[in-house]
VOGU-3710 file (C-alpha; in Angstrom, 3 decimals, decimal comma):
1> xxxxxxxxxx> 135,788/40,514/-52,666  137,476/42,373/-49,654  135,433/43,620/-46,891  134,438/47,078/-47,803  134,098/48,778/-44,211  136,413/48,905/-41,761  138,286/51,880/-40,436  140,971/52,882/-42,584  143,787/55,053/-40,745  145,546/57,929/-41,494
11> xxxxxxxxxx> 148,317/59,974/-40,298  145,693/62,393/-38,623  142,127/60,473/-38,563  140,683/57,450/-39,107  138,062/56,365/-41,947  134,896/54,724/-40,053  131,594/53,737/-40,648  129,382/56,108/-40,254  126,963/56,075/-36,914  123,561/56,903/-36,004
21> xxxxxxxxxx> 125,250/59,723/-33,822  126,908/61,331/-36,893  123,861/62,737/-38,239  123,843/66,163/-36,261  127,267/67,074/-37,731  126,310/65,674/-40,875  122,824/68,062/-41,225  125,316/71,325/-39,608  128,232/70,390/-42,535  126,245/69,502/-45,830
31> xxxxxxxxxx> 123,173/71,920/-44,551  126,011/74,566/-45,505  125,527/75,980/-49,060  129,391/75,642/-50,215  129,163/71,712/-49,506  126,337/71,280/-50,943  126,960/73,022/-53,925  130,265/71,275/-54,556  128,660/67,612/-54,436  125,928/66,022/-56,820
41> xxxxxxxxxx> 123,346/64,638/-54,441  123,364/67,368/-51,084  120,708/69,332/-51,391  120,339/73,478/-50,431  118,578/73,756/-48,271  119,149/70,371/-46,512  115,394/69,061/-45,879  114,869/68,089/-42,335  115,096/64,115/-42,024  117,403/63,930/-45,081
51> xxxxxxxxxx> 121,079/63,861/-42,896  118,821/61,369/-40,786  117,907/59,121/-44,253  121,687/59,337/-45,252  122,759/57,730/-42,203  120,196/55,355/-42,807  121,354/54,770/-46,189  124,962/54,591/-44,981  124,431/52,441/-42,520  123,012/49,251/-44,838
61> xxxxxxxxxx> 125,080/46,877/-46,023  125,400/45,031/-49,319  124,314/48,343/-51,209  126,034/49,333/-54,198  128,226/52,246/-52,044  130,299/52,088/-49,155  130,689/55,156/-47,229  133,078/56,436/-44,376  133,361/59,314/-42,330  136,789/61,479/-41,737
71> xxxxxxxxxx> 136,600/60,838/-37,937  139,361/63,332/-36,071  138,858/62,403/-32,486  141,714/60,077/-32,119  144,086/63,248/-32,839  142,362/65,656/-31,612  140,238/67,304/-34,143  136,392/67,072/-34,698  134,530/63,452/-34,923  133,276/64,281/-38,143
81> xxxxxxxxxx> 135,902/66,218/-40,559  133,755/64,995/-43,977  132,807/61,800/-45,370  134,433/60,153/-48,408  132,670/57,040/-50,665  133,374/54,829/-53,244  130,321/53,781/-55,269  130,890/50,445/-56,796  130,694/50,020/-61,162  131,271/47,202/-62,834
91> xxxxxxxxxx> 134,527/45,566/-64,054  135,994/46,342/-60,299  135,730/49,657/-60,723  134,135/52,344/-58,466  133,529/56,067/-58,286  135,162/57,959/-55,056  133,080/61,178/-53,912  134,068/63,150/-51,162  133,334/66,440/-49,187  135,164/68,312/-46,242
101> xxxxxxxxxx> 133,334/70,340/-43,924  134,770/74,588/-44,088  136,388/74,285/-41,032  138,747/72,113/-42,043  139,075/73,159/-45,670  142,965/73,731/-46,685  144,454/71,488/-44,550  144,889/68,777/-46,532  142,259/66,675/-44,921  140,329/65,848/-48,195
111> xxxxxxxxxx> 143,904/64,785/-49,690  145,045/62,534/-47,110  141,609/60,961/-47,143  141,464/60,166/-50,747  145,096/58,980/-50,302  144,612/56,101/-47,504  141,604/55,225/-49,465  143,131/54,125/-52,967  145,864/53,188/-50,878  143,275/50,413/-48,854
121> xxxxxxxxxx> 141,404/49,723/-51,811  138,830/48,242/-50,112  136,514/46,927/-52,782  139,566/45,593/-54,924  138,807/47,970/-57,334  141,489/47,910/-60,821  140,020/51,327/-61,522  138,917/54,156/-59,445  137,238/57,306/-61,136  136,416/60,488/-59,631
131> xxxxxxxxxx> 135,316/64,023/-61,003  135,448/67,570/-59,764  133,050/70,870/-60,841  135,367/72,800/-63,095  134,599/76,203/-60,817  136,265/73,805/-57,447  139,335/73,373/-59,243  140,680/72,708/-55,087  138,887/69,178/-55,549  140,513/68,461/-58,543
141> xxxxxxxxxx> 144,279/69,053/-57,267  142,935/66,591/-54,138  142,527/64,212/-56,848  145,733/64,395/-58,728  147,707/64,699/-55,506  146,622/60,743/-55,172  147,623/60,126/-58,619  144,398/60,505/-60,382  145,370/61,138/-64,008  142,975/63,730/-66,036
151> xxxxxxxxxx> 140,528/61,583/-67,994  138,252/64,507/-69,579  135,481/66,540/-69,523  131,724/65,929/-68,939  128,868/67,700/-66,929  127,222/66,408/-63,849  123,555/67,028/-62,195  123,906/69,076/-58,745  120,892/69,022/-56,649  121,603/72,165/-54,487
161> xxxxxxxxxx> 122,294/73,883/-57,609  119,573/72,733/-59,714  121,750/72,358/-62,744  124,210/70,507/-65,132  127,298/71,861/-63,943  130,415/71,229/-66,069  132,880/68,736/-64,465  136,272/67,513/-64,800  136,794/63,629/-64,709  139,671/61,532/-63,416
171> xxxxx> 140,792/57,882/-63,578  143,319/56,135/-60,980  144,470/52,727/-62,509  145,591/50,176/-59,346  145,944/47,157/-60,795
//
């Protein structure tokens, strides 16, 4: 299987590993209600430690998810723009998740991110899925900008929300 995590570049940032020194931007993004409440496992209000623990998490290797941050630096923009994943399934397939902090919402940072990613493939996946919260229908159009084709719809667990909330899913076939 293909090494699962090094950088991955884009025209704007680079995909990284995520660092021990990523965890302050990490509790100021996902502590802020609208990420949270867009993702499955952020909770609202972030617990202290828990931006700590993810790093932790991130940081081990031969898990079952790889995870990268959007790192601007190299053009200027913040070292921590969001951080994108793809959890590994059987049958080379894996699930991407991702989340952009506000302050770089709408300029197509999410897009280009899920875009160098299928592009890399860096598990050697044949199938990538992905789903979106039908009421954030902007993560669904990041998804079908990369070619993710409309597979149907389900209804996912959100932490910060405390609730099934429905969901659209998508399927990318690569290989």
């Amino acid at each position: 299987m293909p090494s699962t995590m090094g950088e991955i570049a884009t025209d704007r940032f680079v995909l990284r590993p995520v660092r021990r020194s990523d965890a302050g931007l990490f509790a100021l993004y996902a502590g802020d209600k609208r990420v949270a409440e867009a993702t499955q496992g952020i909770p609202h209000p972030l617990p202290p430690g828990a931006a700590e623990a993810f790093v932790t998490r991130a940081m081990l290797t031969g898990t079952d998810e790889d995870i990268w941050v959007m790192d601007g630096t190299r053009s200027g923009l913040a070292e921590v723009l969001g951080v994108i994943s793809l959890k590994k399934m059987d049958r080379a397939q894996s699930e991407v998740a991702f989340w952009v902090a506000p302050a770089f919402w709408n300029l197509g940072i999410a897009s280009e991110a899920v875009q160098a990613l299928v592009a890399a493939n860096p598990q050697g996946d044949k199938t990538m899925f992905a789903e979106a919260f039908q009421d954030n229908p902007q993560s669904a159009r990041v998804l079908t900008n990369a070619g993710f084709q409309y597979l149907g719809d389900a209804e996912s667990f959100s932490v910060a929300r405390n609730a099934r909330v429905p969901t659209w899913t998508y399927v990318k076939r690569l290989g």
